[in-house]
N, C-alpha and C positions, 0 to 999 in steps of 0.2 A: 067553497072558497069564501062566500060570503061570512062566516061566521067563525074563521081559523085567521087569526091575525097572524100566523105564522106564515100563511099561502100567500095571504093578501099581500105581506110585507114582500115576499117572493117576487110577487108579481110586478108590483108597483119598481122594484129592483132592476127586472128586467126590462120593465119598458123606459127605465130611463137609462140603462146601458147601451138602449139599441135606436137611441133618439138618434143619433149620426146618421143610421142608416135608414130611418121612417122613413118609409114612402107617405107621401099626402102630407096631410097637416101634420108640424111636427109639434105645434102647441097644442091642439087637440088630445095626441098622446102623454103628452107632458102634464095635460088635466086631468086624464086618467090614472096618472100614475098617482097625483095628488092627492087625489080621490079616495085609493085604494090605502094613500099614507095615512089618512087621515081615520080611516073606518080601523086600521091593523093600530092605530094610535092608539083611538077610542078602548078598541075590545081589550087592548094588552092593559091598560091603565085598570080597566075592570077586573079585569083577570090576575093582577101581580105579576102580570110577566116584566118587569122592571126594566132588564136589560132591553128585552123586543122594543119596547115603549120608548126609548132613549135613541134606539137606533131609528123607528120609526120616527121621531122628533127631527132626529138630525137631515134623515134624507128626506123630508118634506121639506126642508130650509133650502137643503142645496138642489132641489127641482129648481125651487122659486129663484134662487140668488143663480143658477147657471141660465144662458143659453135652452130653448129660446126664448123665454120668459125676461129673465132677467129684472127680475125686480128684485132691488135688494130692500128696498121698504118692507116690502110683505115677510123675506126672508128673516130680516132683523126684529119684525115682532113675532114670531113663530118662536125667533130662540129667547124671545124673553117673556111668552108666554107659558114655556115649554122648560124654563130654565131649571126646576123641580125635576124634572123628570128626565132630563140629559143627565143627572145625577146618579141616574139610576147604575149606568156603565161608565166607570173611571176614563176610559179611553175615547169611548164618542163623548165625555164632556170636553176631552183637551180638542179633540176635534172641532166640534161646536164654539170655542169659545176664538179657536184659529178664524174658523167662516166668520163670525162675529167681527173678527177685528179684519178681515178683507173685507166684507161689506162695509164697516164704516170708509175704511178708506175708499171705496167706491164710489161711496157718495159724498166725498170731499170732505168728512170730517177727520181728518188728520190729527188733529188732539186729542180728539176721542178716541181715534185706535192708538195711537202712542200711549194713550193712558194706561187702555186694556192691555196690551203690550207687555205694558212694565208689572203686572201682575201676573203676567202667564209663565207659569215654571216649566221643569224638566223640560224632556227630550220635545224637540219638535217634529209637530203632526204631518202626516205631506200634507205637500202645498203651502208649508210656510216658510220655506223662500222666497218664492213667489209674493207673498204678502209681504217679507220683509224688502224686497227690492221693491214694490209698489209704493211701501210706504218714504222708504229712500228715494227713490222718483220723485213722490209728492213733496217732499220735502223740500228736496234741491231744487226744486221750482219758485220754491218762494221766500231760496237763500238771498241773503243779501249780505255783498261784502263787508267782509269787518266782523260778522256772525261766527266768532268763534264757536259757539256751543252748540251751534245747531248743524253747522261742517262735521263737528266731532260726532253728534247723535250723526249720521249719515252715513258718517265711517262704519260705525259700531252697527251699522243694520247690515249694511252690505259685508262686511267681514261678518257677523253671525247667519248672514244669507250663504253665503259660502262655506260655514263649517257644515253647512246643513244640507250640502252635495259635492263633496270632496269625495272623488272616486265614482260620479257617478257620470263619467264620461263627457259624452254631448250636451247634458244639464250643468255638469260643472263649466264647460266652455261657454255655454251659453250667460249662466247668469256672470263669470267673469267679466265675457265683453260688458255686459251692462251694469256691472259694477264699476268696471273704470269710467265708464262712460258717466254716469252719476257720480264719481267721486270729482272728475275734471270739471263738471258744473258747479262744486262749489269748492274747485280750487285746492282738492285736496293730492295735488299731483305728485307729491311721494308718493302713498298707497298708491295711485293709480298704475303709478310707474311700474312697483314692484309686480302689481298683478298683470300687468302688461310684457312685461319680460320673461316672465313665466311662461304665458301665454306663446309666445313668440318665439319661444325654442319647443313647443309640443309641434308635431307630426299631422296634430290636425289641421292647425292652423298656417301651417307649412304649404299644405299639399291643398290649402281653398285661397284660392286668389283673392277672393273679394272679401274672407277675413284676414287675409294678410295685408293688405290695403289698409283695412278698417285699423285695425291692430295698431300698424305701421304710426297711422295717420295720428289716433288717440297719443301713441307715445312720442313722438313729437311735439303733440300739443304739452303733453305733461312736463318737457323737458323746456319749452316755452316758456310755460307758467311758473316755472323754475329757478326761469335768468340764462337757463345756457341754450341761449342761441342758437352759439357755432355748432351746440351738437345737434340739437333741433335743424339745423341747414345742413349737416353732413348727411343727417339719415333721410330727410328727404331727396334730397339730390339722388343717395343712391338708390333710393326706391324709387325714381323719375326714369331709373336707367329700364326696367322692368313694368311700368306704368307710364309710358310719357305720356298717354292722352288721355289722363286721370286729372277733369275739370278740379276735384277735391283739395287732389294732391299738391297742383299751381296754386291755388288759392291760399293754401297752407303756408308755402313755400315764402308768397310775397309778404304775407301776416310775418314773417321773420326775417324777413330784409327789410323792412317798417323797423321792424326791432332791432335790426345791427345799424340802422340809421342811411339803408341806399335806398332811398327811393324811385331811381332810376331802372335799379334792380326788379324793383316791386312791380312797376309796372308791366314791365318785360313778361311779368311770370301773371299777373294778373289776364292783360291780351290774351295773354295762352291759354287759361283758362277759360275765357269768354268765348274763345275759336274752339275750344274742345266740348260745348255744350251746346242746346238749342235754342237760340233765341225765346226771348221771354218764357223758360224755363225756371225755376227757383235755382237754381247753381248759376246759370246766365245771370238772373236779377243780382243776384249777392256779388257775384265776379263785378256785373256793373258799379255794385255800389264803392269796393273796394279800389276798382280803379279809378273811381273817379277821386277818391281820398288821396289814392299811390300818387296821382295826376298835381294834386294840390298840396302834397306835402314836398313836393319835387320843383315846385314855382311854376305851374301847369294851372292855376287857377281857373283861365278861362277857358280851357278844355276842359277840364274838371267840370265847369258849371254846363258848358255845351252836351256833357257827352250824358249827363242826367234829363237836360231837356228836352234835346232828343229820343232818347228810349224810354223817357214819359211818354213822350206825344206818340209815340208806333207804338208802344204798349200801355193803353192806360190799365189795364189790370195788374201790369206789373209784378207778376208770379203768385202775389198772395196777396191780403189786405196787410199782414205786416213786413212784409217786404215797401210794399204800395206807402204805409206811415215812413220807415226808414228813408223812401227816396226824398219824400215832402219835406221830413226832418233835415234832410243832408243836403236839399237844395236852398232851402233858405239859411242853415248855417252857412252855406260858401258863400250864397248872394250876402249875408251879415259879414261875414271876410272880406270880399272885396278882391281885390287882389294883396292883401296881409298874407304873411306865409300860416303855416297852421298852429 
């Protein structure tokens, strides 16, 4: 084995298809397998074996860039030490240059996989959906309103994440949800909508409660972010008929009676939400913040100011640290209000 980079490549193969299932150290294995990529590297690049060498190249990257290693540093100089020899095989280079631009996004350089991105042709490699809804993630993270062109690149990832598992079932439901769910972050609630209604007439999403919920909840938001309200509060309502002790769903609900301008309403549906979660849970903390807004936009100021003082002082961690900023934030803006309406 030692001296057949064809075994070695074998090998190294298999001990990193059956890392899930190693017993003992699973990094231990995973160094072995490196190991072996490394020696089946060497002896094919000696040898002219081109192809083996390129494959070799690529699955010594993706030891290092998966689980349980995970270092995409190391991964990311392998392919640009190696980048010659990935050449070797037309198709582990599109593959290679795919890992490439998921490890940048990994480690937060978003420009720099956008760039590689915009040079990678043809058909996409598996796994670049997944990269392209990653980089769509990153993105809409650090939309900021008014960002025409950076909404539209977000679109354009997530609609080419999607042509790139259409038909392929539970993968196409899956990165849909997360498609709309990144389009609604930066506002792009027609596409969102459309792929939500789709969604919402398939059988899968039908017969699982808790993505008909999700679904539900998403196309609402879209119909919000839209202007229309009244339909936003219809399809809630009737989803409340089937979900009434969905903390989510209230919270929704009152976020659009804010928008049709009842705030008496809001409140109503905020309570309910606060009584259908755990105390100083993150849906608790968020319901508090909301109502204590519902509270002061309804001429409820100083219950509004009480009702944060309060579940500061019984909760000072207050579900997260930014939930925790939010409350700080929203009790000194009312205490700066006064009793002024909002």
């Amino acid at each position: 084995v030692a001296a057949d980079p064809y075994l070695l490549y074998a090998r190294a193969a298999g001990r990193w298809a059956s890392l899930p299932e190693a017993h003992g150290d699973a990094k231990a294995q995973a160094k072995q397998a490196i190991s072996d990529c490394k020696a089946a590297l060497r002896i094919a690049q000696d040898t002219t074996a081109r192809p083996l060498a390129a494959s070799s190249a690529l699955l010594l990257a993706q030891i290092l860039a998966e689980p349980p290693l995970q270092d995409s540093q190391a991964a990311m100089k392998v392919l640009r030490e190696t980048s010659d020899v990935l050449k070797g095989d037309k198709a582990v280079a599109e593959q290679a240059e795919w890992l490439h631009v998921r490890m940048l996004a990994a480690s937060g350089l978003v420009d720099a996989a956008m760039s590689k991105l915009a040079n990678l042709k043809g058909s996409d490699a598996a796994g670049s959906s997944r990269v392209l809804l990653q980089l769509a993630d990153d993105l809409s993270k650090r939309h900021v309103g008014g960002d025409v062109e950076r909404r539209r690149t977000v679109v354009r990832l997530c609609n080419r994440a999607l042509a790139g598992v259409v038909g392929e079932g539970p993968r196409y439901v899956l990165a849909a949800r997360r498609s709309a769910r990144i389009m609604l972050r930066v506002g792009a609630h027609t596409d969102a909508k459309d792929i939500l209604q789709k969604l919402l007439q398939s059988e899968k999403i039908k017969s699982d409660r808790s993505a008909l919920l999700a679904c539900s909840l998403m196309l609402a938001e879209a119909h919000r972010q839209g202007g229309r309200f009244n339909d936003a509060k219809a399809g809630l309502e009737k989803l409340a008929e089937t979900f009434p002790a969905s903390c989510a769903l209230h919270m929704a609900l009152g976020r659009v009676e804010l928008d049709l301008k009842q705030p008496a309403e809001a409140v109503k549906c905020f309570r309910r939400a606060r009584k259908a979660c755990k105390p100083d849970s993150v849906d608790w903390c968020e319901s508090t913040l909301l109502l204590a807004q519902g509270l002061h936009a309804n001429g409820q100021a100083v219950a509004a100011r009480d009702i944060l003082r309060v579940s500061g002082a019984l909760y000072p961690r207050f579900g997260n640290p930014e939930l925790l900023a939010k409350l700080k934030t929203l009790s000194e803006r009312l205490r700066a209000r006064g009793g002024a309406s909002p």
